[in-house]
Each structure stands twice: as structure tokens, then as C-alpha cells.
C-alpha positions as CSV (number, residue, x, y, z in Angstrom):
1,X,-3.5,-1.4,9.9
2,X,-5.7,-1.7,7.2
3,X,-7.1,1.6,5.0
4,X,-10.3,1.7,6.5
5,X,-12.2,-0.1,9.2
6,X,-15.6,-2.7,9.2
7,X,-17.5,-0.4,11.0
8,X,-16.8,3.0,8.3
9,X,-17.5,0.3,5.5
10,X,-20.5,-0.4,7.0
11,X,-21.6,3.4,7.6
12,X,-20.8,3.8,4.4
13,X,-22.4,1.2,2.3
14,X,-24.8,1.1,5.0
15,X,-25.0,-1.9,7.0
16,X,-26.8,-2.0,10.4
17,X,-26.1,-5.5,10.9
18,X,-23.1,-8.0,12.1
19,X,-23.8,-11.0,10.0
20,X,-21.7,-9.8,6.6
21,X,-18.4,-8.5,9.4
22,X,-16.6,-11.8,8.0
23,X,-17.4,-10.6,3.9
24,X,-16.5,-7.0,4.9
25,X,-12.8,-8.1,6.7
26,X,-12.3,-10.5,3.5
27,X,-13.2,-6.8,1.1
28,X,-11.3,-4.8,3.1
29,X,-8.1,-7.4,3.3
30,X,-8.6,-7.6,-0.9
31,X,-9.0,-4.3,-1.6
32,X,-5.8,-3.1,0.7
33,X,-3.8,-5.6,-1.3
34,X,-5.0,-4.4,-4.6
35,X,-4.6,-0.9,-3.4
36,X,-1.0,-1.3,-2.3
37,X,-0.1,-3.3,-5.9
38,X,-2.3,-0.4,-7.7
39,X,0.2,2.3,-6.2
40,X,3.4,0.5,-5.5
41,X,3.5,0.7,-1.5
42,X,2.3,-0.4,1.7
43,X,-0.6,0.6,3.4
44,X,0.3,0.9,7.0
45,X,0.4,3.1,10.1
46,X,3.3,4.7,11.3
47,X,5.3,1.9,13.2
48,X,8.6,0.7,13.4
49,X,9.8,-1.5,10.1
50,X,12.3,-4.0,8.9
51,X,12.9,-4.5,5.4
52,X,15.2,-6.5,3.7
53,X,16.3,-4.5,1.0
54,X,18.4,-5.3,-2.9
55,X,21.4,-3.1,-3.5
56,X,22.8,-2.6,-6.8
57,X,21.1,1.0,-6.9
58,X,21.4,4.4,-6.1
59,X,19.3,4.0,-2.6
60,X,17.6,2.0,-0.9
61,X,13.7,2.1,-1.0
62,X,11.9,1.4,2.3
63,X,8.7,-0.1,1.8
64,X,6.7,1.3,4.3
65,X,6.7,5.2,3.4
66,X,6.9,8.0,4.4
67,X,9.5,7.2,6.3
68,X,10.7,9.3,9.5
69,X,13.6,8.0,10.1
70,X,16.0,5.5,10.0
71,X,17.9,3.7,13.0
72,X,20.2,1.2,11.3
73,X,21.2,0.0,8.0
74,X,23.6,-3.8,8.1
75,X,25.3,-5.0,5.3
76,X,23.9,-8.9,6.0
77,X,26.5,-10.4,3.9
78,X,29.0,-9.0,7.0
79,X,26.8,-8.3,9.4
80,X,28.3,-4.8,9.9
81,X,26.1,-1.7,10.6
82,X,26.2,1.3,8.7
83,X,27.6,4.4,10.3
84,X,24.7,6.7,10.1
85,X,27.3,9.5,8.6
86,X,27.5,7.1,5.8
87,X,24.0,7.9,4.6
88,X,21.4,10.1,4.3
89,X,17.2,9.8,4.7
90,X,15.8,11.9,1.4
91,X,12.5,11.6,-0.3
92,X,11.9,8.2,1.5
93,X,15.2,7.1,0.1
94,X,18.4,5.8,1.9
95,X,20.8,7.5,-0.1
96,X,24.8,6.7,0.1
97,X,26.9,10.3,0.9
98,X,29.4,9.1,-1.4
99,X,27.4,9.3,-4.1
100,X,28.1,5.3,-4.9
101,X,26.0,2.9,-5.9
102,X,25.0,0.3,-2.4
103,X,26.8,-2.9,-2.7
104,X,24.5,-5.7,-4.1
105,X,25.7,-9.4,-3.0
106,X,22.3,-10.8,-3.2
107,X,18.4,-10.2,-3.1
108,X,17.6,-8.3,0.5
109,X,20.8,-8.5,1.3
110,X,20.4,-4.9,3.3
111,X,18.6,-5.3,6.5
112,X,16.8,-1.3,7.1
113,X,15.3,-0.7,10.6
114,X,13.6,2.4,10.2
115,X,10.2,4.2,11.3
116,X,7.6,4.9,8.2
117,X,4.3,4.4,7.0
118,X,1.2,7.0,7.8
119,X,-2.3,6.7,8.8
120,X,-4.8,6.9,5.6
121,X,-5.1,9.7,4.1
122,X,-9.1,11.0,3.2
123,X,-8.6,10.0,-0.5
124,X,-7.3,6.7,0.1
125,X,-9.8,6.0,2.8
126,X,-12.5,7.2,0.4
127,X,-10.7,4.8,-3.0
128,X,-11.2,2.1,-0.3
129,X,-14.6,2.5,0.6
130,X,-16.0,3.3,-3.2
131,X,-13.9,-0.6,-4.4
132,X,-15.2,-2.2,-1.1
133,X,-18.8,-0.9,-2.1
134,X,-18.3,-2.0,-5.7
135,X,-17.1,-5.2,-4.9
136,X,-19.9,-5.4,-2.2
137,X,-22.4,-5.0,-4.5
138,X,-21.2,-7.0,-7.1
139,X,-20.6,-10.4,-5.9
140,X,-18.4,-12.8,-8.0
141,X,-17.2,-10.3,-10.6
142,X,-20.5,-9.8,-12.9
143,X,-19.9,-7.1,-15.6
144,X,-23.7,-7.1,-16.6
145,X,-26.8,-8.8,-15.3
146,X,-30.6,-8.8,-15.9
147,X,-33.7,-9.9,-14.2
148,X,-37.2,-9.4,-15.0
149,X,-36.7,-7.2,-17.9
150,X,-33.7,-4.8,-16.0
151,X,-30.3,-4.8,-16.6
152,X,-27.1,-3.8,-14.9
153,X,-23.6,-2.7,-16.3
154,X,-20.8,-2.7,-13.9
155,X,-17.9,-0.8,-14.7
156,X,-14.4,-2.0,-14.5
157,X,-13.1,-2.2,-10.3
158,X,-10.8,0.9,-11.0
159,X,-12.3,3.3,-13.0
160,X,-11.2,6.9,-13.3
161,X,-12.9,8.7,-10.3
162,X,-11.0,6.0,-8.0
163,X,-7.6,7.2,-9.9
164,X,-7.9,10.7,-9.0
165,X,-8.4,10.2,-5.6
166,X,-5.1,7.5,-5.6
167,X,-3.5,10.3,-8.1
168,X,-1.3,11.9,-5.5
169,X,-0.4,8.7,-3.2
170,X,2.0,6.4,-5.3
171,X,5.3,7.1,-7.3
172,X,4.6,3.5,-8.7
173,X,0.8,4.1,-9.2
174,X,-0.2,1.5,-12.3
175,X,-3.5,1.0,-13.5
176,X,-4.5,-2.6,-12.6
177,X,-7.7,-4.0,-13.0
């Protein structure tokens, strides 16, 4: 489900007509990605996930966060499924009780069926519509422009009053762009 929806971009910008829908899915599908690279997870509602997962750490890191829960964990270089008392859920990691490292025989070689992700939270849903207006109204990536003796500056896409509303959401949070 993506962070926000046409019809709040187009309250927000505002739009009272359909014929830019198809630009507005294409911002919205743009700016989600960027968003999700920009703090190192998915944007998604709370569903049911599979994730195929590398070992070779401490825990295994669902994508999809947070997560709720966790209904199986398989070892897909023998097929065989984790006893749940083998593990434990903490901080959105799948941590070993052990203490030992999880096995890594090859990339995603952990299958993790699990429930995670959240609906949008107000300061991502705001990051989304401020980038979707920015990008809106700056077709192809200008950074100045000037017509009839007025000029324009855009800013870069992610300045800093888009980073403190992200602040809070992402462990992996990198300035991009």
C-alpha cells in the first residue's frame, strides 16, 4: 500500500481534476521507492510477509517492519523449520536463543513468514506529500529557471524539513538525493 493516496495528493497540491491521476500514481510509485531507500525499509501496511533472508549474523532482519510476529522460520538449504523455542522476536529482529550466530549457506537462504509492516505514520504521509508536491511542480528535475525577467531556485528533493519529519522512522535513514 503505498504512503499516501491520489486523491490526498491531490487535496493537497490541489488538484480538482482527473487528467494528471496517471502523473500522480507515477510520483507517488517514485517517491515510495525513494522514500523506502532514503530510510532503509519498506513502506507497507500491516500484512502477512515472506522474506528470504542472509544468515551469517546475529538476527535476521525482516523487511517489512514493525513486525508482530513471526509464524515460521526454514532453514532452505534443508528445508527444516525452526522450532519457535529456538528463537525469539525483539526489536523487529529474529534473534537465535543460543546466542549463535544463524547459519549462512547462501544469499536468502532463510525463508521468514512473519506478520509486519504499519499503516503510514502522519510524518511520513506528510515527507510524501511535500516530495510529490516538489516533484509535481518541478517537472524534469530543473534546479533554476527564468521567464520574462523571474526566476526560480529549486532546492535539492530532500532537504532538511523533509528529514525531520523521516527522523524518527528508519534505523538505516541515509541522506539520498
Amino acid at each position: 500500500m503505498p504512503s499516501v493516496t491520489a486523491a490526498e495528493v491531490k487535496e493537497f497540491l490541489p488538484i480538482d481534476y482527473d487528467v494528471q491521476d496517471g502523473t500522480i500514481s507515477i510520483l507517488i510509485a517514485g517517491v515510495d521507492d525513494f522514500l523506502e531507500r532514503a530510510l532503509g525499509r519498506k513502506i507497507a501496511s500491516a500484512a502477512e510477509y515472506i522474506d528470504h533472508l542472509d544468515g551469517g549474523g546475529f538476527a535476521l532482519w525482516p523487511v517489512n517492519r514493525p513486525v508482530a510476529s513471526v509464524t515460521s522460520v526454514t532453514n532452505l538449504s534443508t528445508e527444516d523449520i525452526e522450532n519457535s523455542d529456538n528463537y525469539v522476536l525483539s526489536d523487529d529482529r529474529i534473534h537465535r536463543v543460543d546466542g549463535l550466530d544463524w547459519a549462512d549457506y547462501y544469499p536468502g537462504c532463510w525463508r521468514v513468514t512473519y506478520s509486519g509492516g504499519e499503516v503510514a505514520p502522519s510524518g511520513l504521509k506528510m515527507a510524501a506529500l511535500q516530495l510529490i508536491a516538489r516533484q509535481f511542480d518541478n517537472h524534469g528535475g530543473k534546479i533554476t529557471q527564468s521567464a520574462a525577467g523571474y526566476g526560480m531556485t529549486w532546492e535539492k528533493l530532500m532537504s532538511s524539513d523533509i528529514w525531520v519529519l523521516l527522523g524518527p522512522l528508519g534505523r538505516g535513514a541515509q541522506q539520498i538525493g
